[in-house]
DRENDO-323974 format. One line per 4 residues: number of its first residue (from 0); their letters; for each residue x, y, z of C-alpha. Coordinates in Angstrom, 1 decimal. Layout:
BEGIN
NUM> A> X Y Z  ...
//
This chain:
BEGIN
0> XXXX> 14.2 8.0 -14.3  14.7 4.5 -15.8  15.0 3.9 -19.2  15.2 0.5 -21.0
4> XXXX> 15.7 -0.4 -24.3  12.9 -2.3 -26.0  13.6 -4.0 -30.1  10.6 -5.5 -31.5
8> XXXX> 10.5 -7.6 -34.8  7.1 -7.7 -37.1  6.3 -10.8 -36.8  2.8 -11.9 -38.2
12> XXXX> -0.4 -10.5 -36.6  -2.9 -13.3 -35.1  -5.8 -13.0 -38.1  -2.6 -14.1 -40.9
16> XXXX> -1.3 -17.0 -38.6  -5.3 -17.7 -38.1  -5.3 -17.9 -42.1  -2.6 -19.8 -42.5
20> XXXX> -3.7 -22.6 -39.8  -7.0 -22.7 -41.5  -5.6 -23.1 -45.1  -2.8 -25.9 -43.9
24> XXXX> -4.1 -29.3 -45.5  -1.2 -30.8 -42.9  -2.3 -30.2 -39.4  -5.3 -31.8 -37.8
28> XXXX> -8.1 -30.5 -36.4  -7.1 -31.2 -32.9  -3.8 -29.4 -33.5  -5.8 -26.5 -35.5
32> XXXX> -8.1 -26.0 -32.6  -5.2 -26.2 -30.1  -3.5 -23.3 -31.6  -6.7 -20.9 -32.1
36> XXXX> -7.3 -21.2 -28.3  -3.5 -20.2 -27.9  -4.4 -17.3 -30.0  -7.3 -16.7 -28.3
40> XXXX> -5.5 -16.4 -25.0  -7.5 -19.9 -24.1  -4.6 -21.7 -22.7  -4.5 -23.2 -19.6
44> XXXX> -0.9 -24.9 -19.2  -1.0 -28.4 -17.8  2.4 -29.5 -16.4  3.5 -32.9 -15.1
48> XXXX> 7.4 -32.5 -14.1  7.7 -36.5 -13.3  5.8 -37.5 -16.0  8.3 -35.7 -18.7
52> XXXX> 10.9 -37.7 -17.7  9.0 -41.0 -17.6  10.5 -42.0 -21.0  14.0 -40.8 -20.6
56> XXXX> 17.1 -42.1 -19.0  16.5 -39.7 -15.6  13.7 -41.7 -14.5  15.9 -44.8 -13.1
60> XXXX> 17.9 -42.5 -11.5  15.2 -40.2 -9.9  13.4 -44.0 -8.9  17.5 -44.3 -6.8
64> XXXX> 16.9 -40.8 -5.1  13.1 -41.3 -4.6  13.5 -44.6 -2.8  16.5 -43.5 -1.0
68> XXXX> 14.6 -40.5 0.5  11.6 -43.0 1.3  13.4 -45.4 3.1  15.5 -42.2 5.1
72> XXXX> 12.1 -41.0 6.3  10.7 -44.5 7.1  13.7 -45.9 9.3  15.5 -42.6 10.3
76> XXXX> 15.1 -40.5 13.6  12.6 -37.4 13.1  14.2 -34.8 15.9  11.2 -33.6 16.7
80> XXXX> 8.2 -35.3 17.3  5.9 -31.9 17.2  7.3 -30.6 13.5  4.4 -30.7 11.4
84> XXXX> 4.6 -33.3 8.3  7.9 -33.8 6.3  8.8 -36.9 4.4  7.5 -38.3 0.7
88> XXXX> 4.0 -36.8 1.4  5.5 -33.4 1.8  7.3 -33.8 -1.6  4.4 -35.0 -3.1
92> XXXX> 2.8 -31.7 -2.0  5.5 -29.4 -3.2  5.9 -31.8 -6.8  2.3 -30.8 -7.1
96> XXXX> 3.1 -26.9 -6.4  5.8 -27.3 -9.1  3.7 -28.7 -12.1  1.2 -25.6 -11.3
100> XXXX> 4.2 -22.7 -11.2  6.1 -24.5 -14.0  3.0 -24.6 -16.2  3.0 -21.1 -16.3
104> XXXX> 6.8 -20.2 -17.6  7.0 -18.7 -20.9  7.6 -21.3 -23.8  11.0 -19.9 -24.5
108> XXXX> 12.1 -19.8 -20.7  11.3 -23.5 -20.4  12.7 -25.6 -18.1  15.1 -28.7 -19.8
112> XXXX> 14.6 -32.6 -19.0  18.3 -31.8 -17.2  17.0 -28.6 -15.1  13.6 -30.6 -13.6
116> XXXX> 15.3 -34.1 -13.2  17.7 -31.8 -10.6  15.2 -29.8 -9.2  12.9 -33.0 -8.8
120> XXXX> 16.1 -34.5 -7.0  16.3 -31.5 -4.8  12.8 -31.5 -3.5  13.1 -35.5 -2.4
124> XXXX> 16.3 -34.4 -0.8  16.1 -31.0 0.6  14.6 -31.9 4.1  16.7 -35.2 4.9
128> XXXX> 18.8 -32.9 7.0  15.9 -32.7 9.5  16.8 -36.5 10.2  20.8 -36.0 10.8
132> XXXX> 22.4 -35.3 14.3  25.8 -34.2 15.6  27.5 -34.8 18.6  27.9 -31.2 19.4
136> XXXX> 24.0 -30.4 19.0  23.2 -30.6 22.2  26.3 -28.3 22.9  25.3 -25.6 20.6
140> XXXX> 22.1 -25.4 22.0  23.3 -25.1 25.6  25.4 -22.1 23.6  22.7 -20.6 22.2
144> XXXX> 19.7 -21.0 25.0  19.2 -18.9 28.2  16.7 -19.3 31.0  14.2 -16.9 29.8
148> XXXX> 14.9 -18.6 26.1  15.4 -22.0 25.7  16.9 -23.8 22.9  17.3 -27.3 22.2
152> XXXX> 18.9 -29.8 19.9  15.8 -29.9 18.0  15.6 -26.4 17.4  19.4 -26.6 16.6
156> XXXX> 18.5 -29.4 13.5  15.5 -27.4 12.4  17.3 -24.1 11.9  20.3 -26.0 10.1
160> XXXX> 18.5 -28.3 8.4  19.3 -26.6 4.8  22.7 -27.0 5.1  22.3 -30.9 6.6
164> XXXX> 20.6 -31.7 3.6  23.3 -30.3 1.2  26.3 -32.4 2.7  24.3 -35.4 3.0
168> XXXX> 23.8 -35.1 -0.8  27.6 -35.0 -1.7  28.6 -37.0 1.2  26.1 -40.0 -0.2
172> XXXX> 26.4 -38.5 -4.2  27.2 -42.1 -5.6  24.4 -43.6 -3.8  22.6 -41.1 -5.0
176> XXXX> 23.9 -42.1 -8.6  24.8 -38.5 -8.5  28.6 -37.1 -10.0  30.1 -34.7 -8.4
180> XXXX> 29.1 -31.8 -10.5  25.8 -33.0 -10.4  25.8 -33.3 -6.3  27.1 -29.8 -6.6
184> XXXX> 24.0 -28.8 -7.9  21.6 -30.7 -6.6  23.2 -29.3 -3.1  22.7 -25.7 -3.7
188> XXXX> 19.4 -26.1 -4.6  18.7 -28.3 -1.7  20.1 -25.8 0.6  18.7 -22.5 -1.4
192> XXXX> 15.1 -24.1 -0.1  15.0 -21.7 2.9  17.6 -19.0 4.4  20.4 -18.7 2.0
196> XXXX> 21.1 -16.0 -0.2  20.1 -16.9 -3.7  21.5 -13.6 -5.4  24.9 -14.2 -4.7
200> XXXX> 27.6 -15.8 -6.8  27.3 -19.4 -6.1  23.7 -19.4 -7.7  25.0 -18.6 -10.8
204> XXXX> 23.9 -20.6 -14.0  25.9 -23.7 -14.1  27.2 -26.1 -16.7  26.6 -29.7 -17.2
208> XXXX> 28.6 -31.2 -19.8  26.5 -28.9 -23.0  23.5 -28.2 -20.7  23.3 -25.0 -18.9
212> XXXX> 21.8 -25.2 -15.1  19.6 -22.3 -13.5  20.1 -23.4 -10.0  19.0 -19.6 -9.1
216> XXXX> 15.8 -20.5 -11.0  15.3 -23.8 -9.4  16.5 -23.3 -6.3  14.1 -20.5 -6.3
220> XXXX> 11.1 -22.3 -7.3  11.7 -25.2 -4.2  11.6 -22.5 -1.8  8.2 -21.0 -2.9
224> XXXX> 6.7 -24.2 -3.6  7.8 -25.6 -0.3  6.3 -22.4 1.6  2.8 -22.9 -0.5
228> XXXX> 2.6 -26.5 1.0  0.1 -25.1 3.9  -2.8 -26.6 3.6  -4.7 -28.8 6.4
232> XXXX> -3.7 -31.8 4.7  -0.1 -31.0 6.4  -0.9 -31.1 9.4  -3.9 -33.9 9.9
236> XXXX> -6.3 -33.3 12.5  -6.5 -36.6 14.4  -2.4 -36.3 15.1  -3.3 -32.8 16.0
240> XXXX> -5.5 -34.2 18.8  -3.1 -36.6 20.3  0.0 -34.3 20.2  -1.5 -30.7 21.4
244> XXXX> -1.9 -31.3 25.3  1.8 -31.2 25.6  3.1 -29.6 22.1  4.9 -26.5 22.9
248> XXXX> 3.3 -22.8 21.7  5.6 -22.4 18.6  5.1 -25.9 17.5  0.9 -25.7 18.4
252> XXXX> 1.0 -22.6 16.1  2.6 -23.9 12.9  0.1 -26.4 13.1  -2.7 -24.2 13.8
256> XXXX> -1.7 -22.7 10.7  -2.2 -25.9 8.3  -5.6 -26.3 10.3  -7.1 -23.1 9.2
260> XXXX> -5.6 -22.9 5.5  -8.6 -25.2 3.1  -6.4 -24.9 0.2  -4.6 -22.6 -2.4
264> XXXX> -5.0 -22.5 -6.4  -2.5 -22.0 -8.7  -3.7 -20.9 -12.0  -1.5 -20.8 -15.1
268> XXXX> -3.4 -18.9 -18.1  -2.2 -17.4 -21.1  -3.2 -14.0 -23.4  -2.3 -13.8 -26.5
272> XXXX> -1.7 -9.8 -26.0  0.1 -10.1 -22.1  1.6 -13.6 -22.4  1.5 -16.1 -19.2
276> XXXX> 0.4 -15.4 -15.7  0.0 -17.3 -12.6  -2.9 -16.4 -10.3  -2.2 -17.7 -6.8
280> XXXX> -5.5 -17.5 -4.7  -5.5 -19.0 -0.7  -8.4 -19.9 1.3  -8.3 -19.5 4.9
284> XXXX> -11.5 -20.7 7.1  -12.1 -19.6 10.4  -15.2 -19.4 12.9  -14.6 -15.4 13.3
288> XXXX> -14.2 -13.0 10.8  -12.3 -10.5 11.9  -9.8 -12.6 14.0  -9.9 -14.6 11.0
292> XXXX> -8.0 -11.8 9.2  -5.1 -11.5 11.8  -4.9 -15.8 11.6  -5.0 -15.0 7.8
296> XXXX> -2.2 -12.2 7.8  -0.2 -14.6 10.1  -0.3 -17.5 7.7  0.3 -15.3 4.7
300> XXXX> 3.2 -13.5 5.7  5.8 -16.2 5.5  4.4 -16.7 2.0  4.6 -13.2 1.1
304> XXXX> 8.1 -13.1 2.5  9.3 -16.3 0.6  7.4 -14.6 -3.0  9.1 -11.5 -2.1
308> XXXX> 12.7 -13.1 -1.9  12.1 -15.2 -5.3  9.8 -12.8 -7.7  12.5 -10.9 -9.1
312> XXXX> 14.2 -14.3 -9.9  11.0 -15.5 -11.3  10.6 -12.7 -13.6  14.0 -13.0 -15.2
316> XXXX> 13.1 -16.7 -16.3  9.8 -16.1 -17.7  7.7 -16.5 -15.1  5.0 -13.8 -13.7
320> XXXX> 3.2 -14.8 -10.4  0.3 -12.7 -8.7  0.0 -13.7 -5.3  -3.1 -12.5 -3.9
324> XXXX> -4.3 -11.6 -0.4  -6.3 -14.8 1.4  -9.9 -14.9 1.1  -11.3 -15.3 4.4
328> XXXX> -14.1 -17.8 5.0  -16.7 -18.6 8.0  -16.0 -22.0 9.2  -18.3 -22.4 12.3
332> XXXX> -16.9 -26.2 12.5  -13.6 -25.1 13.3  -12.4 -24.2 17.0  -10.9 -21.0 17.8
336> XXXX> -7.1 -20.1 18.2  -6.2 -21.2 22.3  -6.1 -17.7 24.0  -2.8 -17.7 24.8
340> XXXX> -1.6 -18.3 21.2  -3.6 -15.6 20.1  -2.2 -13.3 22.6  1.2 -14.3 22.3
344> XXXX> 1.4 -14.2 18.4  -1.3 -12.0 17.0  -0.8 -9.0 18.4  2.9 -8.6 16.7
348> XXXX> 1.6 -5.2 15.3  2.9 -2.2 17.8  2.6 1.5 17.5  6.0 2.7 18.0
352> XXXX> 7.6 5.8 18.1  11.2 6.1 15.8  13.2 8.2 18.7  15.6 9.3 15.6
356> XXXX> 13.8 10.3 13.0  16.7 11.6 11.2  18.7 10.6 7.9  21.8 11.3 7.2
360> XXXX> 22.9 12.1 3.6  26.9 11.3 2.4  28.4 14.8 3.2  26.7 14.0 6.8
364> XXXX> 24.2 16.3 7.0  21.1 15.5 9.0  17.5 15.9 7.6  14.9 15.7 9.8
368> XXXX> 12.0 13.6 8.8  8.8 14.2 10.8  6.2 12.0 9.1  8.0 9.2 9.9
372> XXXX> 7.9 9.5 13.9  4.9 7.7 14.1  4.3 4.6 12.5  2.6 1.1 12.9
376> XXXX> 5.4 -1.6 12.8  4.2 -4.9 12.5  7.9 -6.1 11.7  7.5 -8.6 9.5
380> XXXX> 10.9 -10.1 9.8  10.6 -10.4 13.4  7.4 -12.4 12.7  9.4 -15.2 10.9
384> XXXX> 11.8 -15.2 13.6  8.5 -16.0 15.8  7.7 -18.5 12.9  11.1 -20.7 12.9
388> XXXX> 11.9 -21.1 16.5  10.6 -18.6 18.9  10.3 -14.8 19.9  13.9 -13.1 18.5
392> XXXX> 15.9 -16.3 18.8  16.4 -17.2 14.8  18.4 -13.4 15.1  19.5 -13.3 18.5
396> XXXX> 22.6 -15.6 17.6  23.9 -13.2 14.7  23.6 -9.9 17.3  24.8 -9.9 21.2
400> XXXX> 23.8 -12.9 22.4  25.5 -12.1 25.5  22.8 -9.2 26.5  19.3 -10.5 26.3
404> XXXX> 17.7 -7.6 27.0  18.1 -5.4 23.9  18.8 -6.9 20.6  20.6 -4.7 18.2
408> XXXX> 20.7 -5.5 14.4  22.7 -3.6 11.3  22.5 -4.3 7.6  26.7 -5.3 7.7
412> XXXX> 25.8 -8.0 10.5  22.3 -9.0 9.5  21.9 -8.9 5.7  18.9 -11.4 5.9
416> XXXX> 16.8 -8.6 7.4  18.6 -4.8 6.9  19.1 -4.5 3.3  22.8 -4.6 2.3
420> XXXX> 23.8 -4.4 -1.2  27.1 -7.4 -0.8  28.5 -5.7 -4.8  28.5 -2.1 -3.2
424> XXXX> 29.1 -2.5 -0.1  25.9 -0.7 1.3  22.3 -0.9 3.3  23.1 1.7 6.4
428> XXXX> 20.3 0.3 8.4  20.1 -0.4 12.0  17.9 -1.3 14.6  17.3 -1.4 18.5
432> XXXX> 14.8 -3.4 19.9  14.7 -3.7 23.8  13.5 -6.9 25.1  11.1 -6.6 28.1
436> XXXX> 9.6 -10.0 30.1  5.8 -9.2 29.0  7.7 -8.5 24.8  6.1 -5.0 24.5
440> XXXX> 7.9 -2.6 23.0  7.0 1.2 25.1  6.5 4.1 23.0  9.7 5.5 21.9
444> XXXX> 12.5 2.8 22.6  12.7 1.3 19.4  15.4 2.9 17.7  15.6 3.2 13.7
448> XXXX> 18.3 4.8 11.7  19.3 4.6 7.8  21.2 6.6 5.5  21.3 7.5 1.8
452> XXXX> 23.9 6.8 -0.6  23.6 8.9 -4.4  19.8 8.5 -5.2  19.1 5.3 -3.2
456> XXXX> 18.1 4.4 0.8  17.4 1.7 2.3  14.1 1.6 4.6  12.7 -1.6 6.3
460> XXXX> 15.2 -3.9 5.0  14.1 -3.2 1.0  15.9 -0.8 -1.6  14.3 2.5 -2.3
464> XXXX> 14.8 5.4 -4.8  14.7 9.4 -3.6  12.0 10.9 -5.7  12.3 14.2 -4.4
468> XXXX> 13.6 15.9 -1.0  13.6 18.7 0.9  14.1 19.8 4.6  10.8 18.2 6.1
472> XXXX> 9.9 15.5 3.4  11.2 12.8 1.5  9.3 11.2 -1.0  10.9 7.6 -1.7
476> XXXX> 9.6 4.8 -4.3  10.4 1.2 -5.4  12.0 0.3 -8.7  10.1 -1.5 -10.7
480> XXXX> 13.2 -2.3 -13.0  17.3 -2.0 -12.4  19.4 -0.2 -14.5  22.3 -2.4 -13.4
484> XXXX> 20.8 -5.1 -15.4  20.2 -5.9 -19.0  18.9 -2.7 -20.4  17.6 -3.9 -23.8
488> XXXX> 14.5 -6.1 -24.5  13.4 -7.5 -27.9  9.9 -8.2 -28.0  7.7 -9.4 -30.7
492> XXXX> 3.9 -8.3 -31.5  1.9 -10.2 -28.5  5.0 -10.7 -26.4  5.4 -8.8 -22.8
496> XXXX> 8.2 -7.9 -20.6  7.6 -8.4 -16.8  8.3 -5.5 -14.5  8.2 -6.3 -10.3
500> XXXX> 4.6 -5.7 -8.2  2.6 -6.8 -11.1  3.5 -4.6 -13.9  4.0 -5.4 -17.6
504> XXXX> 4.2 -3.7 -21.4  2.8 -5.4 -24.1  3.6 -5.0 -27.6  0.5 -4.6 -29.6
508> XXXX> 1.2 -4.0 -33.3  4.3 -2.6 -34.7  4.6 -0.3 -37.6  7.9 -1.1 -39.4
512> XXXX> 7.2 1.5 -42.5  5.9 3.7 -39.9  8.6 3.3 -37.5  6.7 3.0 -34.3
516> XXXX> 4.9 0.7 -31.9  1.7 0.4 -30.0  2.4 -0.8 -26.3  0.2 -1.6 -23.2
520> XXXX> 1.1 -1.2 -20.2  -0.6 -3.3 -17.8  -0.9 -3.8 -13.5  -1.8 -7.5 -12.4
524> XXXX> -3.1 -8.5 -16.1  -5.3 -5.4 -16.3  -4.6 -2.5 -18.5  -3.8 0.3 -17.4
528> XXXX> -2.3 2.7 -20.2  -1.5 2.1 -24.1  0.2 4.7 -26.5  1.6 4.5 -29.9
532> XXXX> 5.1 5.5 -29.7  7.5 6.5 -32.6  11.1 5.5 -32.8  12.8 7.6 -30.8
536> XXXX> 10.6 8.6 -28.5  9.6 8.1 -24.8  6.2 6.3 -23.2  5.7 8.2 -20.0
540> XXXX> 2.8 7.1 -17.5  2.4 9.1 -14.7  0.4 7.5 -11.6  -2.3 9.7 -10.5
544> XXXX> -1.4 9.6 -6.4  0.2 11.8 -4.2  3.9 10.5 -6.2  4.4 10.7 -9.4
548> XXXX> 5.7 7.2 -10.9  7.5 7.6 -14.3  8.6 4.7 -16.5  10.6 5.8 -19.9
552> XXXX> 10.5 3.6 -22.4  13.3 3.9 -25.3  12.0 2.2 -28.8  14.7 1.0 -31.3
556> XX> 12.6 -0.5 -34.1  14.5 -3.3 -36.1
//
């Protein structure tokens, strides 16, 4: 079904470069060992983004934005008094985040002393929008808010933040001892930290005199980084204690969330066979076990979202992530989540029924669908309009504001949560959610419709292939690579490409006399399948579940 292209060159196999470190009179021992654990898979990549510029000409200037952003957070208004931390700690917190992720790109997708002296920028300057007001805010708000949903000014500067941050950077850019094609950067990555699309042309790689900018890449690595900043030391206890008694529910909950969260750990490693991974592991402590798990799936689903929206990105620049699930632990020292938190944002899992479960296919035929009347929605883009502001309101302004008893969402008007493909021109989604005072959804009002277009459908706001169909059945999968996109690879012996959810193929040895290769193919670091395969020929590995999932492999030895 999808075929790439893979090359692969004979490159020396690890026992010959082990030989030929050994009998090098040049190198010294420290260096000698240093490679052997490389070769042994033993290395464990230690990155310090500031510290690499320490000794060029970026650090004066990063000193300008640093201090600038310091004194902003020290002297300046902060619009809400209930947002959990921002400021130079949070940086801190995400810099910290960055040296773990960066640590763990591929040596040939490495960032460039231009690239992290931007990025570094970015992350001192992406929240100083939370400090800037307009005269209109509180008009907006008044626009925006209703009796039954307030919104403020507050809520106004939270939600546009983003964007506040990127025109303060080009409106103060010489302060900032900035250019303007610099500030140009610098802005989009600031701005790409939360909300924006990051696939679209803008985010292309751009050019800096004879250095070429990812600002996809980096703007993509400040919005994960800034998400994984959820630990306890966020949100510090004592403060907790003095601002909770009159701390609206919203606000009470994103703290809650730092409270709960110990820590995470972000591993870097290396294999000489599989290349670089990152392991991300969070701990999440919590008096009760099994309301433990809903506090833990509530704190992990922005994550999963934000990892979600950047992987794909990630893996075109070399770097290969496994986020996994939180571990939950017993913390008997720790209160429990207030009742009416609990009630009002744990239970966002319903059992609904979809009153049109039908599809309709191009020449506009309908196809029932029976299995998929019944299904357990827990919504998940609904959850992180609960997470930003409050129940529906982060979507409510791009549907019918005017009727705030239904809210009705399609892939054209809401891109952000139906999928819609912006280059083709399709997504076909749509959703009707009616909006009761207790925010129940009744068994059978929510209203779900999507349609096919060729081979492909949309379903839940992610891209899908048609594996097979009939009358009564479809049987739809994820791609785990696009044919849209480059569709040859040359790898060397040891070198892996990076497929989506975890997947990878390793090249193993390579028989150039022979003609053929031996590949690995590999889920989450662990093998799964490997196959010499001739020149020529195809590596097929079928899944053994209820869907067959084929990958075809094309080699081209050279």
């Amino acid at each position: 079904m999808f075929k790439k292209k893979i090359c692969f060159q004979n490159i020396p196999a690890e026992s010959e470069i082990y030989r030929n470190v050994n009998s090098s009179v040049d190198l010294s021992m420290d260096i000698k060992n240093n490679i052997v654990k490389i070769l042994k898979g033993d290395e464990n990549v230690q990155v310090n983004l500031e510290e690499t510029l320490s000794t060029t000409f970026f650090k004066s200037r990063l000193d300008i934005i640093k201090n600038n952003s310091e004194d902003l957070f020290r002297q300046g208004v902060l619009h809400h008094k209930y947002f959990t931390i921002h400021g130079i700690a949070h940086s801190h917190a995400i810099i910290s985040n960055l040296n773990d992720l960066v640590g763990g790109i591929e040596p040939n997708n490495d960032l460039t002393e231009h690239e992290i002296f931007y990025l570094l920028a970015s992350v001192y300057l992406h929240d100083v929008g939370m400090l800037v007001s307009y005269p209109n805010d509180e008009g907006t708000a008044k626009v925006i808010s209703t009796h039954e949903m307030p919104f403020t000014k507050e809520d106004v500067i939270r939600k546009e933040h983003h964007i506040r941050s990127g025109k303060y950077v080009i409106k103060y850019a010489d302060s900032l001892s900035l250019d303007q094609i610099e500030s140009e950067c610098v802005r989009l990555i600031c701005e790409g930290h939360r909300r924006v699309n990051l696939e679209s042309e803008e985010y292309d790689d751009r050019f800096i005199g004879n250095e070429t900018i990812r600002v996809r890449f980096l703007a993509a690595l400040l919005r994960f980084s800034d998400e994984l900043d959820i630990s306890y030391k966020r949100g510090p206890i004592k403060l907790l204690e003095i601002l909770r008694e009159e701390m609206p529910d919203y606000s009470l909950l994103q703290w809650l969330k730092h409270y709960y969260t110990g820590g995470l750990n972000i591993l870097p490693s290396h294999d000489i066979k599989r290349g670089r991974k990152t392991d991300i592991n969070i701990q999440i402590l919590y008096p009760d076990r099994e309301e433990g798990k809903k506090v833990g799936e509530l704190i992990f689903a922005p994550i999963q979202k934000s990892f979600d929206e950047v992987e794909k990105i990630f893996l075109q620049n070399g770097l290969h992530i496994i986020l996994h699930p939180p571990q939950i632990l017993i913390n008997d020292a720790l209160d429990k989540i207030p009742d009416r938190i609990s009630e009002k944002f744990l239970n966002l899992k319903q059992e609904v029924s979809i009153k049109m479960p039908k599809i309709k296919e191009n020449d506009g035929e309908e196809k029932n669908v029976p299995q998929m009347e019944q299904h357990e929605v827990d919504l998940p883009n609904l959850a992180e309009a609960v997470e930003e502001i409050g129940t529906y309101y982060e979507i409510i302004g791009a549907t019918n504001a005017s009727n705030i008893t239904s809210l009705c969402a399609t892939s054209v008007d809401n891109p952000s949560i139906l999928y819609y493909d912006l280059e083709e021109n399709v997504g076909n989604e749509s959703i009707f959610i009616p909006i009761y005072p207790d925010l129940t959804i009744p068994k059978g009002e929510l209203i779900y419709s999507t349609e096919s277009w060729g081979e492909n459908i949309a379903f839940g706001g992610d891209e899908y292939t048609v594996i097979d169909r009939n009358a009564t059945n479809w049987i739809i999968a994820g791609k785990l690579i696009d044919e849209n996109e480059e569709d040859s690879h040359l790898l060397r012996v040891g070198e892996t490409i990076f497929l989506l959810d975890g997947w990878g193929i390793t090249v193993l040895e390579v028989d150039v006399e022979g003609e053929k290769a031996w590949l690995s193919l590999h889920k989450d670091g662990e093998e799964v399948s490997n196959q010499v395969v001739c020149e020529g020929e195809d590596f097929a590995y079928t899944l053994d579940l209820d869907v067959s999932v084929v990958t075809y492999l094309t080699v081209d030895n050279k």
